[in-house]
Structure formats: C-alpha cells, structure tokens
N, CA, C and O atoms as CSV, one atom per row, in Angstrom:
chain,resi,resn,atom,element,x,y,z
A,1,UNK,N,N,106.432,-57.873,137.404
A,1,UNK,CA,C,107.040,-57.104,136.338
A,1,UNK,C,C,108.473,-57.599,136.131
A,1,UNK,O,O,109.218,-57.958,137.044
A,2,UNK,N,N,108.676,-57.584,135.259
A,2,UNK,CA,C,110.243,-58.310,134.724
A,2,UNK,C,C,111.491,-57.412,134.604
A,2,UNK,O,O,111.395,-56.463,133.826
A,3,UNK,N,N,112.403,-57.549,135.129
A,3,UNK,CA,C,113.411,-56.822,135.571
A,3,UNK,C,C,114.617,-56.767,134.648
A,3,UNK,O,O,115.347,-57.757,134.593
A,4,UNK,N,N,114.839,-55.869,134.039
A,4,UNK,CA,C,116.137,-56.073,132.668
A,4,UNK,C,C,117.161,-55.697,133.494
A,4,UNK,O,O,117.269,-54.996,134.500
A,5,UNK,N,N,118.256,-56.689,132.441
A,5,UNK,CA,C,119.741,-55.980,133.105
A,5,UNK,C,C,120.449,-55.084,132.098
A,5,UNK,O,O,119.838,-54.509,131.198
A,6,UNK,N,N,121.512,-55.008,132.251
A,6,UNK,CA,C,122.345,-54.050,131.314
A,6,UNK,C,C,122.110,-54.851,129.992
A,6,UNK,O,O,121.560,-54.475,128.957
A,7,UNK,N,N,122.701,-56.115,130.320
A,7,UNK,CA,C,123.467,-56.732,129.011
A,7,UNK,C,C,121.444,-57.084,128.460
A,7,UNK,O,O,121.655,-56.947,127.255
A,8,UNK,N,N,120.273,-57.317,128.513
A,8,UNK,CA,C,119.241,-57.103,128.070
A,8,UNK,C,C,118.847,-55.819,127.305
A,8,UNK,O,O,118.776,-55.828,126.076
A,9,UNK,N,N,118.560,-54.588,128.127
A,9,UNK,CA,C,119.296,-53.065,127.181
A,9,UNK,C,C,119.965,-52.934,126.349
A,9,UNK,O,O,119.456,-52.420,125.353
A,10,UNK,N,N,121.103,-53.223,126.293
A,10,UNK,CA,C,122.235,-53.374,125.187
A,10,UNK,C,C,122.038,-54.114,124.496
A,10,UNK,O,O,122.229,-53.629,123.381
A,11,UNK,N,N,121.591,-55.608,124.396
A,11,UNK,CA,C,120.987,-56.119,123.290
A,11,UNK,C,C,119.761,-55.751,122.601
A,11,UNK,O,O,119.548,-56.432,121.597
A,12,UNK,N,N,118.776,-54.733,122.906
A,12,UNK,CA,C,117.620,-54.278,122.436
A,12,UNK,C,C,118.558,-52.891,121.688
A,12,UNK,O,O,118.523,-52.557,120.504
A,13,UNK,N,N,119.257,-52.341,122.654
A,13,UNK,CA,C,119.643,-51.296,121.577
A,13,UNK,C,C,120.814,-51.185,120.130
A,13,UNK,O,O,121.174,-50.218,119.458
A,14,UNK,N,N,121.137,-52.566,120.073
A,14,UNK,CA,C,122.216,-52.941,119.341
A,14,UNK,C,C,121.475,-53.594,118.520
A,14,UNK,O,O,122.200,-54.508,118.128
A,15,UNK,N,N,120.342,-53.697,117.953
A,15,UNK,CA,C,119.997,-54.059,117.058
A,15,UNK,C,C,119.499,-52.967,115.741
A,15,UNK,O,O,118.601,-52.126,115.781
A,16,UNK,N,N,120.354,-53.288,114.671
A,16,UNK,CA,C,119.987,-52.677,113.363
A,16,UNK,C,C,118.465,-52.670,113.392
A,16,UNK,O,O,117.601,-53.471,113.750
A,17,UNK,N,N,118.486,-51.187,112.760
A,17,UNK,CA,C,117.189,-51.066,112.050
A,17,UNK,C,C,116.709,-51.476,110.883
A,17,UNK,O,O,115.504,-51.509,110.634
A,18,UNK,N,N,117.774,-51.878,109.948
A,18,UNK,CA,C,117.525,-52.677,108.829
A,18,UNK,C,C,117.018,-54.311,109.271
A,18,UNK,O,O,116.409,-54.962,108.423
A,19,UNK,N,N,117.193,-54.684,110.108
A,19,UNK,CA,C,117.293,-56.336,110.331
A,19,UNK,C,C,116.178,-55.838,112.055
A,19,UNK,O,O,116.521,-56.439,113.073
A,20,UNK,N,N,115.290,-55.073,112.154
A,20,UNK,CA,C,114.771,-55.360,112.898
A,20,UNK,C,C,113.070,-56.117,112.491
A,20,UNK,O,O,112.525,-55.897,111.409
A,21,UNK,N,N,112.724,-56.605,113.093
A,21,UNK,CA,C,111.452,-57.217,112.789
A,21,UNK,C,C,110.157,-56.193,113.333
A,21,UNK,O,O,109.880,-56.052,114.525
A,22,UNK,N,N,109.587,-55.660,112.438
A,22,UNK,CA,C,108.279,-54.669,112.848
A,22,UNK,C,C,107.269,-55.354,113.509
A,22,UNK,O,O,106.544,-54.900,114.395
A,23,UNK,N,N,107.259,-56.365,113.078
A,23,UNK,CA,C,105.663,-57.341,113.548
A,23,UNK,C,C,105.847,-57.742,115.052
A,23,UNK,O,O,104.933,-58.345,115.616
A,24,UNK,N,N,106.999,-57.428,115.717
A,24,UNK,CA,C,107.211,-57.698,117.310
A,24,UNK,C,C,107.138,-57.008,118.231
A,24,UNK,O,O,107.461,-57.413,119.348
A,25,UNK,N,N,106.479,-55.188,117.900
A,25,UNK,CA,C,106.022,-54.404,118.701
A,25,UNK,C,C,104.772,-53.773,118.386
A,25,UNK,O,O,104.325,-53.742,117.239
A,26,UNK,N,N,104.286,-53.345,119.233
A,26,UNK,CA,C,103.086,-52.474,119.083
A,26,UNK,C,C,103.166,-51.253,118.411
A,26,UNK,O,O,104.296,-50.893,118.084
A,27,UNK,N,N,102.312,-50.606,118.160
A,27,UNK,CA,C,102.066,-48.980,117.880
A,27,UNK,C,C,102.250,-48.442,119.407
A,27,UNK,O,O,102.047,-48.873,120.542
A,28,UNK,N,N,102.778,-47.184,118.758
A,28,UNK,CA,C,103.066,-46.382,120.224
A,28,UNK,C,C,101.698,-46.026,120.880
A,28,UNK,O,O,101.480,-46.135,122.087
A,29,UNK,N,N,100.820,-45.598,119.973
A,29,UNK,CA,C,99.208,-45.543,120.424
A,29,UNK,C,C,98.769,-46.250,121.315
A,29,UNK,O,O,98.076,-45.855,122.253
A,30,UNK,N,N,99.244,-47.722,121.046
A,30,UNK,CA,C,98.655,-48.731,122.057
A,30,UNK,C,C,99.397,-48.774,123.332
A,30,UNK,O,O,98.846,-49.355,124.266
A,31,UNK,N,N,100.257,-48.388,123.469
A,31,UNK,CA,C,101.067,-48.855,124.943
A,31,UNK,C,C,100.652,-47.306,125.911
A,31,UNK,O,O,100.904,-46.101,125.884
A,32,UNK,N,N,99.932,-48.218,126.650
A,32,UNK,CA,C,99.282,-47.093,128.150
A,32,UNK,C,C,100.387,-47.037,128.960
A,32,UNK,O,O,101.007,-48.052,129.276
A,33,UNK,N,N,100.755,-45.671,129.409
A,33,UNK,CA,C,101.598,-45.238,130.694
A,33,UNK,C,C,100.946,-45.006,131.581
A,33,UNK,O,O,100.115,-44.107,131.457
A,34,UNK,N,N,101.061,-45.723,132.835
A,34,UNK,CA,C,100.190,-45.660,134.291
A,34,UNK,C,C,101.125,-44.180,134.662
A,34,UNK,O,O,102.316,-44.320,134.381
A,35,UNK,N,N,100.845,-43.127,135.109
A,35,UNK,CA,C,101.535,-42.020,135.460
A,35,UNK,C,C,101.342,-41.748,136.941
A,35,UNK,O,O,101.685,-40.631,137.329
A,36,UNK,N,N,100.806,-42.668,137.893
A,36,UNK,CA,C,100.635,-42.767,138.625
A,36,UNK,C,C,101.937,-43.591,139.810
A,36,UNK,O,O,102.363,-43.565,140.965
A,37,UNK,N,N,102.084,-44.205,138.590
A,37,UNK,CA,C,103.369,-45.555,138.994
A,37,UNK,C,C,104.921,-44.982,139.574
A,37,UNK,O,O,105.071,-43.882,139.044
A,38,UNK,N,N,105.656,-45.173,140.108
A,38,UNK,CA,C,106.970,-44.425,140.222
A,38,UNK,C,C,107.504,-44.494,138.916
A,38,UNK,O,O,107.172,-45.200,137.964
A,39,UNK,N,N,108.326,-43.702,139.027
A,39,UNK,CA,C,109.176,-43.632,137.793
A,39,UNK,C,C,109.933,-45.117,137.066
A,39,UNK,O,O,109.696,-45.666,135.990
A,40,UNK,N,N,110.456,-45.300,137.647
A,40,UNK,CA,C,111.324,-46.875,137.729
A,40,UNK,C,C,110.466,-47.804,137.372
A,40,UNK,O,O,111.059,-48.329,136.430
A,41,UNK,N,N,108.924,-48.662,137.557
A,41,UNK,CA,C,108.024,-49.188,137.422
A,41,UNK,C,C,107.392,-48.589,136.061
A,41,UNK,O,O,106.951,-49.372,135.220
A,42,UNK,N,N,107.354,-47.241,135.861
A,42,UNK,CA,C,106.419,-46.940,134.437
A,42,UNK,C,C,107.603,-46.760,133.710
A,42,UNK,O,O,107.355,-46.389,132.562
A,43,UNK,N,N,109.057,-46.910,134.000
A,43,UNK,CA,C,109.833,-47.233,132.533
A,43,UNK,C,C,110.210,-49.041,132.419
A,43,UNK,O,O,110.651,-49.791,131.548
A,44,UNK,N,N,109.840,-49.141,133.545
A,44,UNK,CA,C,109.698,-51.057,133.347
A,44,UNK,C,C,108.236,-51.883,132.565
A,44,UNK,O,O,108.004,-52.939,131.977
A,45,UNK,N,N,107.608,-50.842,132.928
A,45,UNK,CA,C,106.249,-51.362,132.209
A,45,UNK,C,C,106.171,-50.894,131.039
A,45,UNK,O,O,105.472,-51.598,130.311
A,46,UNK,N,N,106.852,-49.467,130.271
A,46,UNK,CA,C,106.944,-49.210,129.354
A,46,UNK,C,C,107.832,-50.578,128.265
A,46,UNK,O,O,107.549,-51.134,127.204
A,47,UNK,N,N,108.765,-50.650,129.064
A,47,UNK,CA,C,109.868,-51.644,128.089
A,47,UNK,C,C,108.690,-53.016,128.178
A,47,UNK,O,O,108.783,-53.572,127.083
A,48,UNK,N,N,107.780,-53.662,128.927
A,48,UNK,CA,C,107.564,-54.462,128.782
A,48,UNK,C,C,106.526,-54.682,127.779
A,48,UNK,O,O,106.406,-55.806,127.291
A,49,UNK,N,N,105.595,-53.511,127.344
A,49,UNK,CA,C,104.747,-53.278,127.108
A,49,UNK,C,C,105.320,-53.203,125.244
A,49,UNK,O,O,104.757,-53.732,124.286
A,50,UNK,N,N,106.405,-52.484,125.244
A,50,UNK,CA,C,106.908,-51.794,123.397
A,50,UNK,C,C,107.594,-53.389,123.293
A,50,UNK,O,O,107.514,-53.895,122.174
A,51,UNK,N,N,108.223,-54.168,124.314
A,51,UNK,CA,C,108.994,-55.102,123.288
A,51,UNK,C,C,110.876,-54.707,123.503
A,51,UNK,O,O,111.853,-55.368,123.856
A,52,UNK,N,N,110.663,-53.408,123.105
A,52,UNK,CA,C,112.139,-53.009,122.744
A,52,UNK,C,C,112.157,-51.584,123.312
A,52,UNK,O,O,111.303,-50.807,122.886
A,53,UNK,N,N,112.988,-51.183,124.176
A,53,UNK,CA,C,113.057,-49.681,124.901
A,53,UNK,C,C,113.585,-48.810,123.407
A,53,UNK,O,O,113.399,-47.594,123.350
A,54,UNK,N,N,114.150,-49.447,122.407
A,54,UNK,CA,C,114.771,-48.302,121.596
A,54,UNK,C,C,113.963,-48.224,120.259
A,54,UNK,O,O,114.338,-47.368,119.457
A,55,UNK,N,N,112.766,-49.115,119.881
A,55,UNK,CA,C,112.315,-49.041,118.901
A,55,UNK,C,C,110.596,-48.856,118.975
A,55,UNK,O,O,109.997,-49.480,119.850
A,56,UNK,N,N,109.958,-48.119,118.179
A,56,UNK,CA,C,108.596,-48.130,118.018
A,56,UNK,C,C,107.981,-48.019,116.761
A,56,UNK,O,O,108.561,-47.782,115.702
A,57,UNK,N,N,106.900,-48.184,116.911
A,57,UNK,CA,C,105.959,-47.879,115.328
A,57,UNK,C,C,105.404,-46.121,115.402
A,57,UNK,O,O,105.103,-45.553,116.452
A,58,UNK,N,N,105.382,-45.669,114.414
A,58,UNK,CA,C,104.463,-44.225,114.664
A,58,UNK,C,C,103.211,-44.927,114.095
A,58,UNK,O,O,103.220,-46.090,113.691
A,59,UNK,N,N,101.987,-44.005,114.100
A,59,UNK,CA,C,100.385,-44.032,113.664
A,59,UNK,C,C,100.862,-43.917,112.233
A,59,UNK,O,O,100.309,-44.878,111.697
A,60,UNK,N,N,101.474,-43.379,111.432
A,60,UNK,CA,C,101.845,-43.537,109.976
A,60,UNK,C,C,102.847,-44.914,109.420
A,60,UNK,O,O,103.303,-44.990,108.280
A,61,UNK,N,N,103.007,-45.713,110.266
A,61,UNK,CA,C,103.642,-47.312,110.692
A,61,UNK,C,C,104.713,-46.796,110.178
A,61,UNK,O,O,105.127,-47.630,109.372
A,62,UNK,N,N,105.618,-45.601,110.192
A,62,UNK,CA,C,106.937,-45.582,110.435
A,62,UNK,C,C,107.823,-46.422,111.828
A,62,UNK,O,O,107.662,-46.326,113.045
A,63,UNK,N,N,108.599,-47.085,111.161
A,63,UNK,CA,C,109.937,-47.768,112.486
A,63,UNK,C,C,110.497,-46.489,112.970
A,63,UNK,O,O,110.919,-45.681,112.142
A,64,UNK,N,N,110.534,-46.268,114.055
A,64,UNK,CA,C,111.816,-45.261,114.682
A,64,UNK,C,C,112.437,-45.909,115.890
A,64,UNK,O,O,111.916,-46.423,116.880
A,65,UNK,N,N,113.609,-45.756,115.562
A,65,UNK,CA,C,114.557,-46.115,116.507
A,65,UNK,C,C,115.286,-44.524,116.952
A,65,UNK,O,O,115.663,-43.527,116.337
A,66,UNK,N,N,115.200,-45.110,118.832
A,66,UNK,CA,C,115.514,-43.817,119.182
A,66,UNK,C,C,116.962,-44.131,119.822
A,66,UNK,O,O,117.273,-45.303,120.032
A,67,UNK,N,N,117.861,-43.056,120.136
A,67,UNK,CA,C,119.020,-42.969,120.874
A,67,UNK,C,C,118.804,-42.227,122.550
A,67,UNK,O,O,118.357,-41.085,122.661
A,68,UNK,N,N,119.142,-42.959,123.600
A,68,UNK,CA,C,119.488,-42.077,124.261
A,68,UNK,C,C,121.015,-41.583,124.510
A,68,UNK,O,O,121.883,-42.323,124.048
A,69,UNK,N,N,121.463,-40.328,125.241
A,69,UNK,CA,C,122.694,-40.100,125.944
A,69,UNK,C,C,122.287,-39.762,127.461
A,69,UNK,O,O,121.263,-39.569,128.115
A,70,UNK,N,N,123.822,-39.805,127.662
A,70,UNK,CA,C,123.596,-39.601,129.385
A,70,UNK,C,C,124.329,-38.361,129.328
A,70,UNK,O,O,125.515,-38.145,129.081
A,71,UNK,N,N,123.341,-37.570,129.617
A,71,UNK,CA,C,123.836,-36.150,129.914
A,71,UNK,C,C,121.829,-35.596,130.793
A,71,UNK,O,O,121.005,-36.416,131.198
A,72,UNK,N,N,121.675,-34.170,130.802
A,72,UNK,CA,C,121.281,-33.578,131.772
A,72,UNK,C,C,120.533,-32.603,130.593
A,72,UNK,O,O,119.574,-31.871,130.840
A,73,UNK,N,N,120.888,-32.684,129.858
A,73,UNK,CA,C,120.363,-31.810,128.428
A,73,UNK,C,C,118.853,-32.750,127.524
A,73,UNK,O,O,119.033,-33.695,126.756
A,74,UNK,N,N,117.869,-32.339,127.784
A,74,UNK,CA,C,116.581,-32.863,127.609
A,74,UNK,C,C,116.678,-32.746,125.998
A,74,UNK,O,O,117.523,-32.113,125.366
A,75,UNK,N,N,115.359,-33.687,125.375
A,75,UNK,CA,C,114.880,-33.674,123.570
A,75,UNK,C,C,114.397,-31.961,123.479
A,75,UNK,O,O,114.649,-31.077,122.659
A,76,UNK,N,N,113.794,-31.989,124.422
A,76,UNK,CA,C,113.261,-30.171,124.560
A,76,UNK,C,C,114.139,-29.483,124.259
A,76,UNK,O,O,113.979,-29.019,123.130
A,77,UNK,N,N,115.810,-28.908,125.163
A,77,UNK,CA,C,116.511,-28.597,125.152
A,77,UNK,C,C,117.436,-28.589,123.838
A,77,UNK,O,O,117.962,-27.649,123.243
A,78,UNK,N,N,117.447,-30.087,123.579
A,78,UNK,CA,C,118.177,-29.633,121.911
A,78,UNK,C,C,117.238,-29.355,121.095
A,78,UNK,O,O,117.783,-28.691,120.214
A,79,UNK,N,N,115.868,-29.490,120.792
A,79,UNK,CA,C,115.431,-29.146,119.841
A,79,UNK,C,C,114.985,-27.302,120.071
A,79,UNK,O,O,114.775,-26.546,119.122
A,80,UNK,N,N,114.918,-26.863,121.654
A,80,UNK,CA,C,115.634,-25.434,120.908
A,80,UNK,C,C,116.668,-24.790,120.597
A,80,UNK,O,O,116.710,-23.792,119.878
A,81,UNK,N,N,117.752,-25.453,121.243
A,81,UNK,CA,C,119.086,-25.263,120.265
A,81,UNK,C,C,118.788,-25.150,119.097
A,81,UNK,O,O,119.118,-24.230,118.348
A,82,UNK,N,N,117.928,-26.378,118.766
A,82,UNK,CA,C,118.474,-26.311,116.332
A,82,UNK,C,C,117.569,-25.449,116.162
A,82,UNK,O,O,117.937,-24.588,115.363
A,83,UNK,N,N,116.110,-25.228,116.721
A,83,UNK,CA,C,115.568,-23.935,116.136
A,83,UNK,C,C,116.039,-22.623,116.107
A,83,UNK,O,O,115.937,-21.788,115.208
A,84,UNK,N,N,116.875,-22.502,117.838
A,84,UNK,CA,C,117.520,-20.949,117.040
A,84,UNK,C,C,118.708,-21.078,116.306
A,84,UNK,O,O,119.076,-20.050,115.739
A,85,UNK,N,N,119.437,-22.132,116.165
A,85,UNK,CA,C,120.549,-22.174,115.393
A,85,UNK,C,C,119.692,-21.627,113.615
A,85,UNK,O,O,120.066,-20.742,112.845
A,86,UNK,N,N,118.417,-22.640,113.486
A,86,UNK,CA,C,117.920,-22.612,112.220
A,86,UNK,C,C,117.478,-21.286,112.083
A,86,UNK,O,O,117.845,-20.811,111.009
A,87,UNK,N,N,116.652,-20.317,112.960
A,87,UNK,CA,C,116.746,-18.870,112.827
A,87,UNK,C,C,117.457,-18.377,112.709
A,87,UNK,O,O,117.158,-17.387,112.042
A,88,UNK,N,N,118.825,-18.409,113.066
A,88,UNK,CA,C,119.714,-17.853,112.870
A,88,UNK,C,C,120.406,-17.788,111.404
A,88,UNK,O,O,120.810,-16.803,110.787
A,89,UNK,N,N,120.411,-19.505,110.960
A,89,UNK,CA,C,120.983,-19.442,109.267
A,89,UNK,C,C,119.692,-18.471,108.565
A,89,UNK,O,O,120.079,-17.549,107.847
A,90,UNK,N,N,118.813,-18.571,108.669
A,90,UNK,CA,C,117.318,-17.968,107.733
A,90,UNK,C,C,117.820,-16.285,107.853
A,90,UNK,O,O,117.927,-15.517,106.897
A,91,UNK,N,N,118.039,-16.022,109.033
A,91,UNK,CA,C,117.989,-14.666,109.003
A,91,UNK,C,C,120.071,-14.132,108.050
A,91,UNK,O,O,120.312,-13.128,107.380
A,92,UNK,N,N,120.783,-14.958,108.323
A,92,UNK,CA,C,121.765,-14.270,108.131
A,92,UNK,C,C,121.653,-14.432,106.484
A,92,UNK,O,O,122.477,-13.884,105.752
C-alpha cells in the first residue's frame, strides 16, 4: 500500500475544482471500504482507491470536493447545528 506524505495531501487538496479532471476517479459506489482493516490502512486504501482524498463523483456524476478541519466537531455535529439553527429561523 502506498504511503502519502503531507506535501502529496496538500497537492490533492489544492487543486481547483474548475481545472480538476473527472475522468481520473471513480464513482464513490465503486470504491469498497475493508472495515475490518485498522483505521490508518482503510484511509490509505481509501485514498488509493478515489485517486484524490478530497474529490469524488456522486451516482448523479456530480464532482464534489470535500473540506476537512481539524477540530473534534463531526459532519453529524454541524449538520445538527444548521438544522436547529434552520428551526429556529422557520419558527421565529
């Protein structure tokens, strides 16, 4: 399995989404996660598998490019933040 460094990361995530090339990753459909694997190994096989840790195809062949941060606060976590924030504008 092939081992990325920083400056590999950072060049996958520094690439525009306008100027990225679609035809160089898979559909997210296709890339199998062994869940069996340690953690460290199934996000190495993940990156090896998409091409690019920050970009994918959806089943509707939308490009999405994702962001991470380093914090402790999960996609779960903010997305119920904006829902009760969004209950909150509806109701007031």
């Amino acid at each position: 399995m092939k081992q990325y460094t920083y400056p590999d990361l950072e060049a996958m995530r520094n690439v525009d989404i306008k100027d990225f090339d679609r035809n160089t990753i898979p559909y997210s459909k296709d890339i199998y996660i062994n869940t069996e694997l340690p953690e460290i190994e199934r996000v190495l096989n993940y990156i090896e598998q998409a091409k690019n840790a920050y970009f994918h195809l959806s089943e509707n062949d939308v490009l999405v490019k994702s962001e991470f941060s380093e914090t402790e606060t999960t996609f779960e976590d903010s997305m119920g933040l904006y829902f009760e924030l969004v209950m909150q504008l509806i109701q007031n």
